[in-house]
C-alpha positions, 0 to 999 in steps of 0.5 A: 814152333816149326823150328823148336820141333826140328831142334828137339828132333835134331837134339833127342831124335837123332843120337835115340836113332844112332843108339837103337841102330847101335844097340844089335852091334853091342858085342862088336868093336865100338867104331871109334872116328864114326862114333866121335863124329856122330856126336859133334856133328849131332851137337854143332847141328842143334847149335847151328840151329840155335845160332842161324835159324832160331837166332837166339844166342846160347844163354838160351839153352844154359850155356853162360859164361862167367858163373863161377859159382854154378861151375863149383857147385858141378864141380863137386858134384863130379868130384864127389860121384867120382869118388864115390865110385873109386871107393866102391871099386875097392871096397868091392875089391876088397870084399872079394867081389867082381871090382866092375858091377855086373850090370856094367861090367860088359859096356866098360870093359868095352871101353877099357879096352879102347885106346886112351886117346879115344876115351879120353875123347868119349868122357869129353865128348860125353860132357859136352855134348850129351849135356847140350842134346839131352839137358840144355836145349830140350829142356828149355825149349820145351818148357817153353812149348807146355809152360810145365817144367817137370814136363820139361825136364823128364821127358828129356831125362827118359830119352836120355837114359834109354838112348844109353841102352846103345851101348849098355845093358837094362841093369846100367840104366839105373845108374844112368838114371840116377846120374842123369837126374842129379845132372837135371837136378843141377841143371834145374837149380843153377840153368847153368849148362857148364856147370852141368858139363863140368860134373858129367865130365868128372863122372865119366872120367872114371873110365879114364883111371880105372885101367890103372886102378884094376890093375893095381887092385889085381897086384894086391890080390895076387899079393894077397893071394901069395901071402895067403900060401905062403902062410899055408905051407907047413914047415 
C-alpha cells in the first residue's frame, strides 16, 4: 500500500505542484526545456516505479499492445473532437466572432506563439504522459485500494482538470472536463492506455494547425472586408 500511495503521489501530486507553482507565472514566457522535462521526468518516475519497486508490468496501468480495435475507437474519437473544433473555429469566424473562445483565447495564443517544434513536442508530450500520470496509473491503482471504480475514476479526473489551471484560466476548465471525462470514459470502456493516448494526442493536435488556420481565416476576412468596400464605393 506504502508504495501505491508513493505512486499516486508521484503520478497526481507532482505535476498538481508544477502547475500551483506555475499558475502566478500565467502572463510569462512558458520555459520550454524545463516544462518538457518536467513532464517525462514525472512519467518515467511512476514508470520506474511500476517497473523496479511494484514489479508488475505496464498492462497494470492500461498500456497493452496489440488492441487494435481499442487504438481505432481513440482514434476517432480524436479525430472527431479535432474536427469538431476545426468547424467551430470557422463557424465562429464566420459569425464575426473572435475564431479562439475567450475562456482560452490567452493559454493558446501562448502557445501559438511558441516555436513549432515545441508544440509539437507539448501535444506528444501531453498524449503520453498525462494519460499515464492523470488516467492509467490512478485509476487502476486506486480501484484497487477502494474496490470503487467511480471513486477510481473521479478523483483522478478532478485533479486533472484543476492541474490545467497552471497554465489556463477557470472558464477553459470546462472544456478540459469534458475532454477529460471522454478520455475517462474511454479509458473505463476499453482499460486501453493507448487508445486513450492516440485520442488525447489528436485533441491537442489542434495547436499544432491553427497558426496555419487563423491565418488563412484572417485572408478571407481581409478579403471580405475589401470586397465589402469596394462594393460601397460610389461610382
Amino acid at each position: 500500500m506504502t508504495v501505491t500511495l508513493i505512486g499516486l503521489i508521484l503520478a497526481m501530486g507532482l505535476p498538481s505542484l508544477f502547475a500551483f507553482l506555475k499558475h502566478g507565472k500565467q502572463q510569462g514566457p512558458i520555459e520550454l526545456w524545463p516544462h518538457l522535462i518536467k513532464s517525462w521526468g514525472g512519467c518515467i518516475a511512476v514508470m520506474a516505479l511500476v517497473l523496479l519497486w511494484e514489479r508488475r508490468t505496464l498492462a497494470s496501468i492500461g498500456i497493452v499492445p496489440g488492441n487494435y480495435l481499442a487504438w481505432l475507437i481513440g482514434a476517432t474519437l480524436g479525430l472527431t473532437i479535432l474536427a469538431t473544433s476545426v468547424i467551430s473555429v470557422i463557424q465562429a469566424s464566420k459569425g464575426g466572432k473572435a475564431a479562439l473562445p475567450e475562456d482560452s483565447a490567452e493559454g493558446l495564443n501562448r502557445l501559438l506563439g511558441m516555436p513549432a517544434w515545441f508544440r509539437w513536442a507539448v501535444v506528444v508530450t501531453a498524449g503520453i504522459t498525462e494519460e499515464i500520470m492523470f488516467r492509467g496509473y490512478p485509476i487502476e491503482r486506486l480501484h484497487e485500494l477502494t474496490g470503487n471504480l467511480w471513486i477510481a475514476a473521479l478523483i483522478p479526473l478532478t485533479v486533472f482538470t484543476l492541474a490545467h489551471l497552471g497554465g489556463w484560466s477557470w472558464g477553459h476548465l470546462v472544456g478540459v472536463l469534458f475532454g477529460g471525462s471522454l478520455l475517462t470514459g474511454l479509458y473505463l470502456w476499453q482499460r486501453d492506455l493507448i487508445a486513450c493516448m492516440i485520442a488525447h494526442v489528436l485533441i491537442d493536435s489542434l495547436i499544432i494547425f491553427l497558426p496555419a488556420l487563423l491565418k488563412k481565416l484572417a485572408a478571407r476576412a481581409a478579403r471580405y472586408a475589401h470586397a465589402q468596400n469596394q462594393a460601397a464605393k460610389p461610382f
